[in-house]
DSSP file (Angstrom, degrees, kcal/mol; ACC not computed):
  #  RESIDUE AA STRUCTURE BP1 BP2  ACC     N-H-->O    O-->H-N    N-H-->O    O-->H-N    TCO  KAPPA ALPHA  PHI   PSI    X-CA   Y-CA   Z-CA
    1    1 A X              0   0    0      0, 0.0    33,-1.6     0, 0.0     2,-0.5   0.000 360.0 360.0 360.0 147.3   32.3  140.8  172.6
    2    2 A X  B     -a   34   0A   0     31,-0.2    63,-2.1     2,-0.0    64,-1.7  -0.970 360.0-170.5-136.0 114.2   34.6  138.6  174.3
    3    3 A X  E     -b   66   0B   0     31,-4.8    33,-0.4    -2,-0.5     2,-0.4  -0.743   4.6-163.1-102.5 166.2   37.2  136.5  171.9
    4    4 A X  E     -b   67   0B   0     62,-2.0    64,-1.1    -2,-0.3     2,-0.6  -0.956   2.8-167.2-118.0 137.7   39.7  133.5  173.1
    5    5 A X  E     -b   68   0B   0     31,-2.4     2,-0.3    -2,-0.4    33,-0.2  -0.991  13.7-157.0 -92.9 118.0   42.3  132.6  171.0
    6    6 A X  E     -b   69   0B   0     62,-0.9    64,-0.5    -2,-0.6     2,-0.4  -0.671  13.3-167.0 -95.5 147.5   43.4  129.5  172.4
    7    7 A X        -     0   0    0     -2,-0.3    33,-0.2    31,-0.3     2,-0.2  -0.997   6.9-175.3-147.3 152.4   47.3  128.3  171.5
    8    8 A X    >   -     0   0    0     -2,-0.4     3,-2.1    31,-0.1     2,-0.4  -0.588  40.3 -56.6-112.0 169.1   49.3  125.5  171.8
    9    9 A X  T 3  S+     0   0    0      1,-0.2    39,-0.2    -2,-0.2     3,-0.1  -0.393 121.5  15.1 -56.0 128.0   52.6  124.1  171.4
   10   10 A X  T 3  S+     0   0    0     37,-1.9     2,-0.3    -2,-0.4    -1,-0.2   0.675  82.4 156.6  85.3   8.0   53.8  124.6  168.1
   11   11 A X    <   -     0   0    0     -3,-2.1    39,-0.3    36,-0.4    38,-0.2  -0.569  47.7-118.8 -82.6 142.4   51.3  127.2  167.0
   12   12 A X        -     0   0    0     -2,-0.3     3,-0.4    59,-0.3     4,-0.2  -0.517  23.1-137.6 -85.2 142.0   52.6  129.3  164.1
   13   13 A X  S >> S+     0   0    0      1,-0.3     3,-1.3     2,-0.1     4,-0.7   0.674  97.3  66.0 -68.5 -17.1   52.6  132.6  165.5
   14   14 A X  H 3> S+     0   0    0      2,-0.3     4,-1.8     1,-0.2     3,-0.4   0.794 100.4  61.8-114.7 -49.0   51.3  134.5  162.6
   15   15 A X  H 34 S+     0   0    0     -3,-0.4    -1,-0.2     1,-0.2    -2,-0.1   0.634 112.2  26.9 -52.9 -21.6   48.2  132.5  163.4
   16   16 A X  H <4 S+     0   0    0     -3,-1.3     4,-0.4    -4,-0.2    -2,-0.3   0.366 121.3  49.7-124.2  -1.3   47.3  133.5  166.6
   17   17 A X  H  X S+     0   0    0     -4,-0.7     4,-1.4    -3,-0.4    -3,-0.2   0.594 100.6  63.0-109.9 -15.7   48.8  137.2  166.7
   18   18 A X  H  X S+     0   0    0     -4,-1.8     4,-1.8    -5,-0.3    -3,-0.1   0.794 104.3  44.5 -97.7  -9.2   47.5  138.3  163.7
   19   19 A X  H  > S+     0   0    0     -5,-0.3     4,-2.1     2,-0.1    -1,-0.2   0.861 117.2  47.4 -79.9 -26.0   43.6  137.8  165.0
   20   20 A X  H  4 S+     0   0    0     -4,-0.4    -2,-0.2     1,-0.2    -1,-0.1   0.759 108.6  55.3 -92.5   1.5   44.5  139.5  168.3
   21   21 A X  H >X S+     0   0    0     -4,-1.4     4,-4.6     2,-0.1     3,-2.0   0.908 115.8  41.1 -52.7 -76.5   46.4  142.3  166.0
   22   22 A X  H 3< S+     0   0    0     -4,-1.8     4,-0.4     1,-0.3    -2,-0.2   0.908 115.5  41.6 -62.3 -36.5   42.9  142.8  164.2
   23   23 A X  T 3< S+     0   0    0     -4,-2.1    -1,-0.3     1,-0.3    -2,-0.1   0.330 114.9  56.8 -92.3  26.8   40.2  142.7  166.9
   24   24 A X  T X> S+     0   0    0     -3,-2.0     4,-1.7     3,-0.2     3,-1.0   0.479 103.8  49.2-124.3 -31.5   42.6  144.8  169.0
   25   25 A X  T 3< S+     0   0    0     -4,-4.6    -2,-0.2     1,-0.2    -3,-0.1   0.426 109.5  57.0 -94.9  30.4   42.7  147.4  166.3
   26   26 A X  T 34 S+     0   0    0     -4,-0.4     5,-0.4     2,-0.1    -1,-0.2   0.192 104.8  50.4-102.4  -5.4   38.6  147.2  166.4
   27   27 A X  T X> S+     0   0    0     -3,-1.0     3,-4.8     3,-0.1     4,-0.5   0.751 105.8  56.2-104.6 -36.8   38.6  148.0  169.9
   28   28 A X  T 3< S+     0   0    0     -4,-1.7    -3,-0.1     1,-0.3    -2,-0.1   0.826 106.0  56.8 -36.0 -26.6   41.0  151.3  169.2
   29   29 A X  T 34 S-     0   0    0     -5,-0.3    -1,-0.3     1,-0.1    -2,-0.1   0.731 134.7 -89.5-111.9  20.8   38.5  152.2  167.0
   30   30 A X  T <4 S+     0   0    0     -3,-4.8    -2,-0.2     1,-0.2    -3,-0.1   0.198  78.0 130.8 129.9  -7.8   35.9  152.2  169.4
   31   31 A X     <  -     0   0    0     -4,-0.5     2,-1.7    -5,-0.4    -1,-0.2  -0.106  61.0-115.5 -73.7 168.6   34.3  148.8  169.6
   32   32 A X        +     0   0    0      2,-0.0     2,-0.4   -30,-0.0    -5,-0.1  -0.355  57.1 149.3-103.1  86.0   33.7  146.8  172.6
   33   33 A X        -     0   0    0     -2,-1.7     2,-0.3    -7,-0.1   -31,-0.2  -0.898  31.9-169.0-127.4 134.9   35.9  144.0  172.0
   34   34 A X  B     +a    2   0A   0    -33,-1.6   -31,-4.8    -2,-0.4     2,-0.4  -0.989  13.7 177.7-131.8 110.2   37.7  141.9  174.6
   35   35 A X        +     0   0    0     -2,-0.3     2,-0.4   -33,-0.2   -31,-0.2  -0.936   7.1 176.0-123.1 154.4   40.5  139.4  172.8
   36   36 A X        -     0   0    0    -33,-0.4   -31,-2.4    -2,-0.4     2,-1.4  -0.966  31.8-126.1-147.2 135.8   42.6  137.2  175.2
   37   37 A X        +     0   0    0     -2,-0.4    21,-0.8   -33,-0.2     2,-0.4  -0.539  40.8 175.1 -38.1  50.3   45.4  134.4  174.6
   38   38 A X  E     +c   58   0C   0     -2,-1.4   -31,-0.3   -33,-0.2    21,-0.2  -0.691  15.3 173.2-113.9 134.1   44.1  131.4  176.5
   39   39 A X  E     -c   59   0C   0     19,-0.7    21,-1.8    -2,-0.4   -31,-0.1  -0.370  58.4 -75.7-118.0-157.7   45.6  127.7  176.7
   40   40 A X  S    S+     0   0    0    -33,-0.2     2,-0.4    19,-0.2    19,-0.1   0.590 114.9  46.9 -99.3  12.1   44.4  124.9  179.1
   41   41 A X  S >  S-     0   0    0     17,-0.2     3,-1.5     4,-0.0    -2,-0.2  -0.916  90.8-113.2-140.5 128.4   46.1  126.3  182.7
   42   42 A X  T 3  S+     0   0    0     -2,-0.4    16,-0.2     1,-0.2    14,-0.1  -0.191  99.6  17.0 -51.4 115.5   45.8  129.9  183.7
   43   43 A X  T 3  S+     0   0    0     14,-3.7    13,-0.4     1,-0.2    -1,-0.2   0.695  90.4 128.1  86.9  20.1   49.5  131.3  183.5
   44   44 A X    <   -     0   0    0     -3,-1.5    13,-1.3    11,-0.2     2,-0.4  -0.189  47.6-129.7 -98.7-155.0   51.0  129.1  181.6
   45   45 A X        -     0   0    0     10,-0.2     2,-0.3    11,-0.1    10,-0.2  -0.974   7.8-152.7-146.1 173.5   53.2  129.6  178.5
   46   46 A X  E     -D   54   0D   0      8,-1.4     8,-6.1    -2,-0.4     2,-0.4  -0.930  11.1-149.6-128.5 131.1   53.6  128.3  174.8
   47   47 A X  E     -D   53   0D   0     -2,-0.3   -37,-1.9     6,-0.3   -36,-0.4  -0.989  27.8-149.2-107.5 143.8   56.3  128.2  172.8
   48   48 A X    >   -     0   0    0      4,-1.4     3,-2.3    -2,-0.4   -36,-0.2  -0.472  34.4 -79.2-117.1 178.5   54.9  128.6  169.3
   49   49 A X  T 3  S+     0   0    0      1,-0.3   -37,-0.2   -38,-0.2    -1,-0.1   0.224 125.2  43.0 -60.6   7.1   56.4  127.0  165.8
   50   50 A X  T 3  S-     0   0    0    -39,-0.3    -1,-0.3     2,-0.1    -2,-0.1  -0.216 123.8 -98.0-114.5  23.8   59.4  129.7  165.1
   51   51 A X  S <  S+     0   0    0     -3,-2.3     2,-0.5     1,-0.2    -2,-0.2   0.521  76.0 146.9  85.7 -11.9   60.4  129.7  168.6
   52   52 A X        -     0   0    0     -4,-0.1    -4,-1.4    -5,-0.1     2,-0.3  -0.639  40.3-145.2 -97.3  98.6   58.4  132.9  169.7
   53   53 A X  E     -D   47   0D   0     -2,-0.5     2,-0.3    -6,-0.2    -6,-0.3  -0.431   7.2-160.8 -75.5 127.2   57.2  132.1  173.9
   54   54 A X  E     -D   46   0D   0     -8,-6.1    -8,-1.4    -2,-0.3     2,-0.2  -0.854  20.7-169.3-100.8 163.5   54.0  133.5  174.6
   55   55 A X        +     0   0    0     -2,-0.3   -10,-0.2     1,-0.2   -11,-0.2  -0.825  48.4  34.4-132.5 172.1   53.9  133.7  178.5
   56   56 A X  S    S-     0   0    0    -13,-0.4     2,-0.2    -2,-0.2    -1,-0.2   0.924  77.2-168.6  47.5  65.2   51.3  134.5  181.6
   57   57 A X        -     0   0    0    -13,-1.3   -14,-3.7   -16,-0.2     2,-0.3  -0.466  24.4-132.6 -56.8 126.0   48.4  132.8  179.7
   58   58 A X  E     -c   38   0C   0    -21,-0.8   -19,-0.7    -2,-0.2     2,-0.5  -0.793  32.1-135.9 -99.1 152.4   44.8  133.1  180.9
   59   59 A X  E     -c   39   0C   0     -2,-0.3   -19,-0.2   -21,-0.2   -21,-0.1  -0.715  34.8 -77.5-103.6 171.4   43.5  129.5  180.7
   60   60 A X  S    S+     0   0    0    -21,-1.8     2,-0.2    -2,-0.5   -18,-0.1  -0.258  74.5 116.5 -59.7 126.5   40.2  128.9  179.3
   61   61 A X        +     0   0    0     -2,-0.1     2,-0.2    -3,-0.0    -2,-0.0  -0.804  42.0  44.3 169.1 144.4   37.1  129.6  181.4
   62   62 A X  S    S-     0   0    0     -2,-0.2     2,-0.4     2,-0.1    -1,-0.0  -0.508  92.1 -44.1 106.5 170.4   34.2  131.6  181.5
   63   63 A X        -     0   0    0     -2,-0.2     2,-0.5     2,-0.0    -2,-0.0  -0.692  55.0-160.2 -96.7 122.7   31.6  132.5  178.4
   64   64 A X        -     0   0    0     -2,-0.4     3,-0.3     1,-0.2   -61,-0.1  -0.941  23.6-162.4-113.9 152.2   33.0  133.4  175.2
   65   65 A X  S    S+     0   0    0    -63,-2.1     2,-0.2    -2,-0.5    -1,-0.2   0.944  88.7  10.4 -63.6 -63.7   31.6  135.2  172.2
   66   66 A X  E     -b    3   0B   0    -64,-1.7   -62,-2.0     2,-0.1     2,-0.5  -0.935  56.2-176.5-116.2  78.1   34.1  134.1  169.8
   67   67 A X  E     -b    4   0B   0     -3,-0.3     2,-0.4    -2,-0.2   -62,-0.2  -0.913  18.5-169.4 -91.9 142.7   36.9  131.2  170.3
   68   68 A X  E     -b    5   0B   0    -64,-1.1   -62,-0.9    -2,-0.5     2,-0.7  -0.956   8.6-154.2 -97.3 114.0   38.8  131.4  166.8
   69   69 A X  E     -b    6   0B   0     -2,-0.4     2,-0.1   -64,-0.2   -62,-0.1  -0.830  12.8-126.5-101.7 115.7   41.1  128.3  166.8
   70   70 A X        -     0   0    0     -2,-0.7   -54,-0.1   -64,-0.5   -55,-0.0  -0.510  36.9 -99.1 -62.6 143.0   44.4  128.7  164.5
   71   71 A X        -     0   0    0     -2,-0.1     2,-0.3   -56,-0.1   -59,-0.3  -0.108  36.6-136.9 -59.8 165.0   44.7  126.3  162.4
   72   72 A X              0   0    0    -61,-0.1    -1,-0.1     1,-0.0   -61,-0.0  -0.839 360.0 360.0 -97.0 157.6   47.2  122.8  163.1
   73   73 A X              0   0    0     -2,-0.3    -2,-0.0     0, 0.0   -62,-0.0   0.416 360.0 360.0-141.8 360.0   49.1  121.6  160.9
């Protein structure tokens, strides 16, 4: 399975680390799970709503299983 989390400026981190936290301990326990960070240019960064920069971003492209969008607020 291949997930996206897509993020933005201002995304609260808690929102976006804490799916790639879970399907990343689903692939440690043996599942075939693929999770990636991607916003809308390959390599970019985000700084999300506490300040926290995510960096070297895959941008969106390609078939995904799952995109999970964090909520806005």
């Amino acid at each position: 399975m291949r997930v996206a989390i897509p993020v933005f400026p201002g995304v609260e981190e808690l929102d976006a680390i804490a799916p790639l936290e879970v399907f990343g301990t689903a692939r440690n326990a043996g599942l075939d799970v693929t999770v990636e960070l991607v916003t809308h240019a390959p390599g970019g960064s985000v700084r999300c709503f506490h300040g926290l920069e995510l960096t070297g971003l895959h941008g969106i492209s390609g078939n995904f299983d799952l995109i999970l969008n964090p909520a806005e607020e």
